[in-house]
SEMI-562490 format. One record per residue (C-alpha): residue number from 1; residue in three letters; x, y, z. Coordinates in Angstrom, 3 decimals. Layout:
BEGIN
(logu NUM; "ALA"; (X; Y; Z))
...
This chain:
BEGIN
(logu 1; "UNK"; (0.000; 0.000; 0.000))
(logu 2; "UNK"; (1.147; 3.923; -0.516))
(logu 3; "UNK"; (2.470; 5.912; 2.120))
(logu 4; "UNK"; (1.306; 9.342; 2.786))
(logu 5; "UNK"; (2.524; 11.992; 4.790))
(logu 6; "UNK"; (0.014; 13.977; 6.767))
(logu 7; "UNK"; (2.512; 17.244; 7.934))
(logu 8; "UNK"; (0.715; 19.539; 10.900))
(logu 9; "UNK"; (0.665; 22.908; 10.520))
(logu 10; "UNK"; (-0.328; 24.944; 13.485))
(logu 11; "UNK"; (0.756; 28.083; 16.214))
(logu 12; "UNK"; (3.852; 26.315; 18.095))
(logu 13; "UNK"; (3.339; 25.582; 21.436))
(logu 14; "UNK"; (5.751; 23.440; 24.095))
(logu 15; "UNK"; (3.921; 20.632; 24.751))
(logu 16; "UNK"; (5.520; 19.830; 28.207))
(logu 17; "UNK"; (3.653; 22.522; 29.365))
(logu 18; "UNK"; (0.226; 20.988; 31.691))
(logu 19; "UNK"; (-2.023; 23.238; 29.690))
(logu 20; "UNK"; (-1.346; 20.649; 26.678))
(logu 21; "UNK"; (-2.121; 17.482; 28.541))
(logu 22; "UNK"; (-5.919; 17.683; 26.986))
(logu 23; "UNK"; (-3.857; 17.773; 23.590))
(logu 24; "UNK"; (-1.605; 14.900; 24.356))
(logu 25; "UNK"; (-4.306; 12.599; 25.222))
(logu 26; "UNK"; (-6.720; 13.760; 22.183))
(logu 27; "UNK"; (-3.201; 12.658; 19.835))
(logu 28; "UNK"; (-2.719; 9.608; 22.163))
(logu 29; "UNK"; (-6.285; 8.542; 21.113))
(logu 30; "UNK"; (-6.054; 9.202; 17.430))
(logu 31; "UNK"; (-2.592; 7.642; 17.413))
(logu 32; "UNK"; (-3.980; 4.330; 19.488))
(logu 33; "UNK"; (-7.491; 4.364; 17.065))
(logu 34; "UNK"; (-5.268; 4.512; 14.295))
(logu 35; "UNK"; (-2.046; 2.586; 14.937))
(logu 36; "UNK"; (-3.148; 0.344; 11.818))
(logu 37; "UNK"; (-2.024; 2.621; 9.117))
(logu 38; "UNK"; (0.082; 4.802; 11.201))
(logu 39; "UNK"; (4.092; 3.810; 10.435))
(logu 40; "UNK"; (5.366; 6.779; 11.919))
(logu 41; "UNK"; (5.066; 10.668; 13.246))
(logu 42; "UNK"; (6.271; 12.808; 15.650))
(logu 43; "UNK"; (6.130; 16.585; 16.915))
(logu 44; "UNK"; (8.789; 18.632; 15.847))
(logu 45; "UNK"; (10.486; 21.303; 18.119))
(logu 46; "UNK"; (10.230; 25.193; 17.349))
(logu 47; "UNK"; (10.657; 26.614; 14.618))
(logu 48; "UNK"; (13.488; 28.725; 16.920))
(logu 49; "UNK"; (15.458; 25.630; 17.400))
(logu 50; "UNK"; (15.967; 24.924; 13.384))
(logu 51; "UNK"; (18.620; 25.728; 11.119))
(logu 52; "UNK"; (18.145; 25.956; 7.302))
(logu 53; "UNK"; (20.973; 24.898; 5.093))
(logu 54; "UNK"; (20.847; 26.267; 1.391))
(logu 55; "UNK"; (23.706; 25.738; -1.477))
(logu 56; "UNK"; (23.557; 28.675; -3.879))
(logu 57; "UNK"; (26.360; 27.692; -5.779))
(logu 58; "UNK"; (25.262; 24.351; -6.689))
(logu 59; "UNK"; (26.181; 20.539; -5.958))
(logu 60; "UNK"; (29.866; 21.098; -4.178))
(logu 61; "UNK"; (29.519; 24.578; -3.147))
(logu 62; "UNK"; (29.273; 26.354; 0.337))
(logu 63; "UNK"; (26.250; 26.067; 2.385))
(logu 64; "UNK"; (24.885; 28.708; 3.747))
(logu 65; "UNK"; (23.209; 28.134; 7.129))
(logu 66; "UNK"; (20.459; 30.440; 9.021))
(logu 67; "UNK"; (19.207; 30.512; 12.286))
(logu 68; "UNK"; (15.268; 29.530; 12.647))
(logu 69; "UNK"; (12.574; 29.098; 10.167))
(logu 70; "UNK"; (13.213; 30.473; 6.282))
(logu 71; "UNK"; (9.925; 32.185; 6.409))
(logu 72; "UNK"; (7.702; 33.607; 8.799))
(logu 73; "UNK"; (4.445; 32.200; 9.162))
(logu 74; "UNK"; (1.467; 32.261; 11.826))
(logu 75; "UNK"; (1.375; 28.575; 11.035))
(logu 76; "UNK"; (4.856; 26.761; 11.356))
(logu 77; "UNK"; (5.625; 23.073; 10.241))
(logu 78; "UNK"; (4.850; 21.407; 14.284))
(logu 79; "UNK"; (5.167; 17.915; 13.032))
(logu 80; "UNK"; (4.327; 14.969; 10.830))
(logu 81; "UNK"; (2.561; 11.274; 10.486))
(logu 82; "UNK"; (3.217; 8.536; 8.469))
(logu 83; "UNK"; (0.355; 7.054; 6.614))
(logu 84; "UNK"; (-0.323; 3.823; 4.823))
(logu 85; "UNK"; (-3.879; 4.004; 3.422))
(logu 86; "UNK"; (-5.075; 2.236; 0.089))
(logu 87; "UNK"; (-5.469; 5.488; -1.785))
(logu 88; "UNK"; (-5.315; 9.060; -1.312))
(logu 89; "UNK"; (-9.300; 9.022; -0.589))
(logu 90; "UNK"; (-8.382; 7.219; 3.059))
(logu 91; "UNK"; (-5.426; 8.930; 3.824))
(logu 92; "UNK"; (-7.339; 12.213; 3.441))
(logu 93; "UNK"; (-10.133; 10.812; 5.722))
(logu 94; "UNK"; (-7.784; 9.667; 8.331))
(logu 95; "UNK"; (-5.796; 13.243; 8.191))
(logu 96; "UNK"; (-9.240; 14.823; 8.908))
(logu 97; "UNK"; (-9.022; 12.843; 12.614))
(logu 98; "UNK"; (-5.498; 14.111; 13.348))
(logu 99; "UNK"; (-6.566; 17.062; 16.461))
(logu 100; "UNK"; (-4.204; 19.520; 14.499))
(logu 101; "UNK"; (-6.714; 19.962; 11.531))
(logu 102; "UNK"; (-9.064; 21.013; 14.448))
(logu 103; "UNK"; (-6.982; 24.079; 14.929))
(logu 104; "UNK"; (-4.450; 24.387; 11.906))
(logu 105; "UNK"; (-4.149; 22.930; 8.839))
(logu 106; "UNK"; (-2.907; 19.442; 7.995))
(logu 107; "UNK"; (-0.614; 18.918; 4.243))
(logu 108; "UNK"; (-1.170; 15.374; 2.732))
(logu 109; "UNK"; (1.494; 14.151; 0.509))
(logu 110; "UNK"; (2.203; 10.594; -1.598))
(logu 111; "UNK"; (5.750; 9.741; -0.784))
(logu 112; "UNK"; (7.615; 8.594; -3.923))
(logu 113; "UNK"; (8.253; 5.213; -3.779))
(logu 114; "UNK"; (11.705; 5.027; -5.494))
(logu 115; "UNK"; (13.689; 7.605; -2.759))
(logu 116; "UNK"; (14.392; 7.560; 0.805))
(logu 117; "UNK"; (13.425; 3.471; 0.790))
């Protein structure tokens, strides 16, 4: 079956915080009603901890690294799920579930078959 990535896009928070623990446990229960399908995911950190690498020059030239996100955004890439689902039909259903779409948006991609395998 095709894998799909569902990425989360929503206002950062630091889920360690005990205001979130509503949150955790609505992601606990999609990720436990869903663990069929679901080969992977996680949260990511803030946007404030990442670093983008770009190479102007082309393959062999300098990279050119930057503190924090490339572009500013209200919504910031917060994380990501792993998918496999028949067709693109049930991996859009399934994104629908994931509690970010509640409150953000939610990107579903195909991943191509022949890279990263």
């Amino acid at each position: 079956m095709p894998l799909y990535i569902a990425l989360t896009y929503t206002q950062e928070v630091d889920w360690s915080g005990p205001e979130y623990a509503d949150g955790l446990r609505e992601y606990a229960a999609f990720e436990e009603a869903h663990a069929a399908i679901l080969r992977g995911g996680h949260a990511l950190y803030p946007t404030a901890t990442a670093t983008t690498v770009r190479v102007p020059d082309g393959k062999g030239g300098d990279p050119i690294l930057s503190d924090g996100p490339y572009a500013e955004t209200k919504e910031a890439l917060t994380g990501y799920f792993l998918l496999e689902c028949a067709d693109l039909d049930e991996a859009l259903a399934v994104a629908a579930k994931i509690p970010a779409a509640w409150y953000g948006t939610i990107e579903v991609r195909p991943l191509h078959p022949t890279l990263g395998g």
